[in-house]
N, C-alpha and C positions, 0 to 999 in steps of 0.2 A: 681854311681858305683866307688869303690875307685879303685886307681890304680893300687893297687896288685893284683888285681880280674882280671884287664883287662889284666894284663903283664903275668901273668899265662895262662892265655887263648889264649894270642896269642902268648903262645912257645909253646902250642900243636901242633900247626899245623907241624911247623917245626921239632918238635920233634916227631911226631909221623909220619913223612916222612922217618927221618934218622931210624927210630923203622921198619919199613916196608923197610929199603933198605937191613940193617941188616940182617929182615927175611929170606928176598930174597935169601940174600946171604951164610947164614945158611945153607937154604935149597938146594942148591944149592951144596956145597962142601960137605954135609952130606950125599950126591947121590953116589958120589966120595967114601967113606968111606968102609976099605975093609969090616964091617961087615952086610953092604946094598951090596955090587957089588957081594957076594956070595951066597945072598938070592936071587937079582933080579938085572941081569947083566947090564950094560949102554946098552943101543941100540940108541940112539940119540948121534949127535954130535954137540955142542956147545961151543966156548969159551967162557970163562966166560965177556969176553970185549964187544961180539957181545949178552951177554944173560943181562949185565948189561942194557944195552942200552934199552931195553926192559922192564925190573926189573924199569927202573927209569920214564918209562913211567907210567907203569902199577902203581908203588906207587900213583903217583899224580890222577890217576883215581878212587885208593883205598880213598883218601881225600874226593873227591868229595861225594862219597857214606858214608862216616863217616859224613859228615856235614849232608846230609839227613836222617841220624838216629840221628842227635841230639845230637853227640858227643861234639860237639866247643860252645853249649848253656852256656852262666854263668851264668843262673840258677842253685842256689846253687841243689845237688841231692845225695843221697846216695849212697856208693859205689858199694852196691847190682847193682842197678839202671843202673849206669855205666857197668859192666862189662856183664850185658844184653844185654847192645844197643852192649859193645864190639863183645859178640859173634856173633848177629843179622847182624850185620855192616861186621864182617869180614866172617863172611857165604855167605853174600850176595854178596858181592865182588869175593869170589872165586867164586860161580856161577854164576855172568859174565864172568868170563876168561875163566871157562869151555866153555862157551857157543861161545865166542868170537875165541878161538882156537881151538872149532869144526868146524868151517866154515871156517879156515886158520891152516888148520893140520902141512903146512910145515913153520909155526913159529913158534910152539915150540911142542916137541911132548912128554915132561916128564908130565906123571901125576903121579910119584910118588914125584916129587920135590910142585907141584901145593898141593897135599894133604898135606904136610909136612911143607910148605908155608904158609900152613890155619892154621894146628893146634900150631906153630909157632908164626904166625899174632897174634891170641889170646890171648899166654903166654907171647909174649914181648911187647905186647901193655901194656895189664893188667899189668902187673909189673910195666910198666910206668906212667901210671895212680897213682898206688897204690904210686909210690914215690913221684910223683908230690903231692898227695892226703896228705899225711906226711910233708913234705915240707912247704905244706901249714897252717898244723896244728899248724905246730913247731912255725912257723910266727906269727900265732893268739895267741899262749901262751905267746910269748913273747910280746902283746900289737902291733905288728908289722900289719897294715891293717886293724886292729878291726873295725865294724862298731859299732860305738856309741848311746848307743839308750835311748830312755826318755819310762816309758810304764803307761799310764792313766788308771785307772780301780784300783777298789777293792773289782771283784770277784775271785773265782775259777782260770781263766784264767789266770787272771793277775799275780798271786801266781804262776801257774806253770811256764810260761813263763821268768818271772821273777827267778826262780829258775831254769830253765833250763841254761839260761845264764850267770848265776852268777858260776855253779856247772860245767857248760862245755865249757871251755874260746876256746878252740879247736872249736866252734860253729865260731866265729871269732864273735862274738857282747859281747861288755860290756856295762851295764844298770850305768846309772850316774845319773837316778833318774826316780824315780817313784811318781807319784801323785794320790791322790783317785780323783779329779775331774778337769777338764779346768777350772777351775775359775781366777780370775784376778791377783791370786797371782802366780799361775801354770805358765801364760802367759808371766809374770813379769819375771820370773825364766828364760825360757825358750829362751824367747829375750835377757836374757842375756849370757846363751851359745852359741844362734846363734852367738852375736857379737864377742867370743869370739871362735867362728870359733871349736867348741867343740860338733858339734851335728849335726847327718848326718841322722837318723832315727827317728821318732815317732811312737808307738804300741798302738793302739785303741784295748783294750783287755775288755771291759765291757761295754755290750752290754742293762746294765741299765741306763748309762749315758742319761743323758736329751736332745735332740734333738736339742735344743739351740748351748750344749757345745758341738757337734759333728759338727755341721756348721762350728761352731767357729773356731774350730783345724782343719778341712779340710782348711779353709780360711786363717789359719796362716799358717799350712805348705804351699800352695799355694806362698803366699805373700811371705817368706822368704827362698822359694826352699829347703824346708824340705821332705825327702822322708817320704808319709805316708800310715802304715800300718795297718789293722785291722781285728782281728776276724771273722769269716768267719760269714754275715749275719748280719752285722752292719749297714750297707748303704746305704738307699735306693736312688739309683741315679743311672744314667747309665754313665757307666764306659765304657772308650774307651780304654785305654789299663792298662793291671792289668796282676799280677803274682800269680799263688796261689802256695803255700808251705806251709809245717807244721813244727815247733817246739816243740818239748816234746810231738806228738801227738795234740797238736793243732794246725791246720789251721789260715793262716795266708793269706788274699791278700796284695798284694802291688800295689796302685795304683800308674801309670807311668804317669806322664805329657807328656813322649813322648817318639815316638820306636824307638829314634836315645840314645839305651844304649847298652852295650855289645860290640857285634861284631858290632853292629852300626856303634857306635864310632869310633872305630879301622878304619871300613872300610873309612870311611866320611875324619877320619883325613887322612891316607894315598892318599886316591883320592885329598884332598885340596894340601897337601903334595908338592906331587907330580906337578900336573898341576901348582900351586904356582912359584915354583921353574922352570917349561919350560916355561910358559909364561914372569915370570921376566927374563930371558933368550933369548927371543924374542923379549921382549922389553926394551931392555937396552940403544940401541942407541938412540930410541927415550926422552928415559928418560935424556939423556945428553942433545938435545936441547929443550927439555920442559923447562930444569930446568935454561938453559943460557938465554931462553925467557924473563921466569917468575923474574931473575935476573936481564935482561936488561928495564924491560917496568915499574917497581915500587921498590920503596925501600921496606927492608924487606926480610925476610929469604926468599930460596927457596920452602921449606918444612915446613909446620908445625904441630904441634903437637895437639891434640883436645881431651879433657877429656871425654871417652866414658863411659860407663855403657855397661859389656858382658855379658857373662854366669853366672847364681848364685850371680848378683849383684856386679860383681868384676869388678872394676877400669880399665880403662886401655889408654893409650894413644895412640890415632888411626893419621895415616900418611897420610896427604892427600898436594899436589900442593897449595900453597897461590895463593888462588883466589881474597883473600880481602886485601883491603889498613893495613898498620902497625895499632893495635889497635881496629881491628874492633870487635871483644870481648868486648871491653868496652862500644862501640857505640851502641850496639844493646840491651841495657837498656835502651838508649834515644830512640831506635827507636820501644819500644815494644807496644805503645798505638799504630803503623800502622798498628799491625801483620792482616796481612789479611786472616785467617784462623781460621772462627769460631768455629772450633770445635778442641776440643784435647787439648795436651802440646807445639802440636808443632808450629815452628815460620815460616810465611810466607811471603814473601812481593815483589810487581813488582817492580822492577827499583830500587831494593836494592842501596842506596848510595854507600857502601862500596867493592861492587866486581869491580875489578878492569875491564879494557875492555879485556884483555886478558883473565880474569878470567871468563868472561861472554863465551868467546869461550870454553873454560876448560870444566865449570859446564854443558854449555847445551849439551858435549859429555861426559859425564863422564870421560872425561881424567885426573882432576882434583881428582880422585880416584884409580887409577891405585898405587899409594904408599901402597896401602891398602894390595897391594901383600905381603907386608912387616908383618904385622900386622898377614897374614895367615899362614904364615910361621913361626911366634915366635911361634904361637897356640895362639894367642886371637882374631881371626876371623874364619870366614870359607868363603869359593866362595860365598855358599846360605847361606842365614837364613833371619832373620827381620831385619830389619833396627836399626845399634846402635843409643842409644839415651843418650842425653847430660843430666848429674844426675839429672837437677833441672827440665828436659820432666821426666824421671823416676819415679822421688819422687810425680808427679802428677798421677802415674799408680793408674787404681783401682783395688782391686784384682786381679779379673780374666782375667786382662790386664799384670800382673804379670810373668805368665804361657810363656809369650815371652822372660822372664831372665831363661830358662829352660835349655836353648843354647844356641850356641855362636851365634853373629850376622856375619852377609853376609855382600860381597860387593856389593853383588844382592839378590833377593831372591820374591816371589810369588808377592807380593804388588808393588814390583819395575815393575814387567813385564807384570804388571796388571791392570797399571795404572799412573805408576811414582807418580807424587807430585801432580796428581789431584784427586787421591784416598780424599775419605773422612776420616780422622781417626778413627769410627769404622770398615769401610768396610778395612783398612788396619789392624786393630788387627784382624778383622776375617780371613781376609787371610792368615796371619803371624802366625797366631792357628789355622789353620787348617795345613799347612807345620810341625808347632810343634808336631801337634799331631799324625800326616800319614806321614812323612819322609818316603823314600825311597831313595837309590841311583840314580832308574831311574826317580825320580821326580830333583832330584837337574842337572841332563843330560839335561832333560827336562825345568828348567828354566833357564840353560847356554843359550842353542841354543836361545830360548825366547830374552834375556838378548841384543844380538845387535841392532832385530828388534825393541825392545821398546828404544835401542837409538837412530837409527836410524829414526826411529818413528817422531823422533823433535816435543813431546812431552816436559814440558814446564821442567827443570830438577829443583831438590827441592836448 
């Protein structure tokens, strides 16, 4: 989901709060107005200070009923579309209030302000939309957001789609190549737009392609977190999460590696955010004598830095307590014929030479990760997800062990709480994809609380 998409969808909300305070208040002084008060005289009394107060409730409850018609979805949709759910959204809102200020007459008793409010709700919403909808156009002509797309096929489909995109840059996709099949030179091409960070989309539009070269392209977008898209009736597999929409009158799904996109995201980031920032606030003074500890008991930095592998294969340097003697990076080439973990990338071993004895106390509470707060906070972690892994565990992923670079990694997350470092590494990619795939806010609540008992657990820590 590019950025633009997300940053637009999450000013509706607030903008469509200040849109409805507006109405509110519209409707409100247009009561007032001598060519209503001759028609249909005041008979209530309210200030406008004790009717705000009320106004500013009632918008925020008008949101909640906008999100349940589907308003704040970024799924891309048609204007038409929009100003359906608009009417639907802002109808059904008034008839709660009706309903809510029949049963408490002496909190507000204008129902000409309430009807006036509706028809109002509709015109200043929709206008707002329709700017934002403009707005957003103007950004995609200008190259600004575009999604960038490759489209395979050399039917029918592929011509139109292709033609759609080329003829209506306002679409927000621009086509940077087109191939009649995945073949080896297609692949060749393609890995090298990935590399060059120049390709966000693939379009499976011909649906005569060989079943080979369909594998193939599901398995390279996979492997190099390419979003991919196809023809409606291309794919025989079951698909766990997918989006359908049409271009040019052609259908189009898109299948999702995982429901943390949209408002997902937005939500996930702000909740890390957040908690990030109170807990490194809570633990701040411990972090002063952790780190005079770890200063006093070995030579060697306080802190150090560790080459991770996040979301979409991006670099990044993760913060964690030196647990190990100066150099222990170098040492654990000498010490890779002990790795005591037969399965996987990853390195194991009891009685590690290199953690220091303080560090041994660190790791087996995970205190030794608490710098990670750090890492959530830039945005290249989050609380939950899978476990990051060090590029040369990564560059041993097989495919569809891939699917765990979909998102960012956790300083906890389902495998952690599930098992710690005794997990076998399939049974921890299955757990870590299956989190991928069924994100929810109340599962990542759900493996916080988890997350002390499995340290406290003293359970053996990785």
């Amino acid at each position: 989901m590019k950025k633009l998409e997300l940053t637009f969808a999450a000013l509706l909300v607030p903008l469509d709060y200040l849109s409805l305070l507006l109405t509110g208040t519209l409707a409100y002084f247009l009561r007032f107005e001598s060519f209503v008060t001759e028609i249909r005289p005041v008979v209530f009394e309210m200030g406008y200070r004790d009717f705000f107060k009320i106004l500013a409730l009632v918008a925020l409850a008008w949101l909640i009923v906008f999100a349940l018609n589907g308003l704040y979805t970024i799924k891309r949709h048609s204007l038409l579309n929009d100003f359906s759910r608009i009417i639907v959204a802002c109808s059904a809102a008034t008839l709660i209030i009706v309903v809510a200020f029949f049963f408490n007459f002496n909190l507000f008793s204008s129902r000409l302000i309430i009807v006036t409010g509706w028809l109002l709700s509709i015109i200043i919403i929709s206008v707002e939309r329709l700017i934002i909808y403009f707005i957003k156009k103007i950004f995609y002509k200008k190259g600004i957001g575009v999604r960038r797309v490759v489209i395979i096929g050399q039917n029918k489909n592929s011509a139109d789609i292709a033609s759609q995109f080329v003829n209506n840059p306002a679409y927000g996709f621009r086509v940077i190549g087109h191939f009649v099949e995945f073949n080896d030179s297609a692949e060749k091409d393609l890995l090298s737009l990935v590399s060059q960070n120049k390709l966000d989309d693939v379009i499976l539009a011909d649906s005569d392609l060989a079943n080979w070269q369909k594998n193939k392209l599901v398995n390279f977008c996979i492997d190099n977190q390419i979003n991919y898209k196809y023809a409606a009736s291309l794919l025989e597999t079951k698909l766990i999460n997918f989006d359908l929409s049409t271009v040019g009158g052609v259908p189009l799904i898109e299948v999702k590696q995982t429901r943390l996109d949209g408002w997902g995201r937005i939500i996930k980031r702000s909740f890390d955010l957040l908690t990030a920032i109170v807990l490194l606030i809570i633990l701040s003074p411990f972090f002063l004598i952790i780190g005079l500890l770890v200063a006093l008991t070995s030579a060697g930095p306080i802190m150090i830095k560790l080459n991770r592998i996040g979301a979409l294969g991006r670099e990044f340097d993760l913060y964690k307590f030196r647990s190990m003697v100066k150099g222990a990076q170098q040492l654990k080439a000498k010490l890779s014929l002990q790795n005591q973990r037969p399965d996987g990338p990853l390195f194991k071993m009891d009685n590690d030479p290199r953690i220091t004895n303080l560090g041994r106390f660190l790791r087996k509470w995970s205190i030794d990760e608490w710098p990670q707060l750090l890492n959530v906070i830039f945005g290249q972690m989050s609380l939950v997800g899978p476990r990051p892994h060090e590029p040369a565990e990564v560059a041993e992923y097989q495919i569809q062990q891939k699917k765990l670079l979909a998102i960012k990694p956790g300083m906890t997350g389902m495998a952690q709480v599930s098992g710690r470092s005794d997990l076998l590494w399939e049974e921890e990619v299955r757990l870590d994809t299956y989190y991928v795939e069924h994100w929810s806010i109340g599962l990542d609540i759900q493996i916080l609380f988890k997350t002390p008992r499995a340290v406290f657990g003293r359970r053996q820590a990785a």
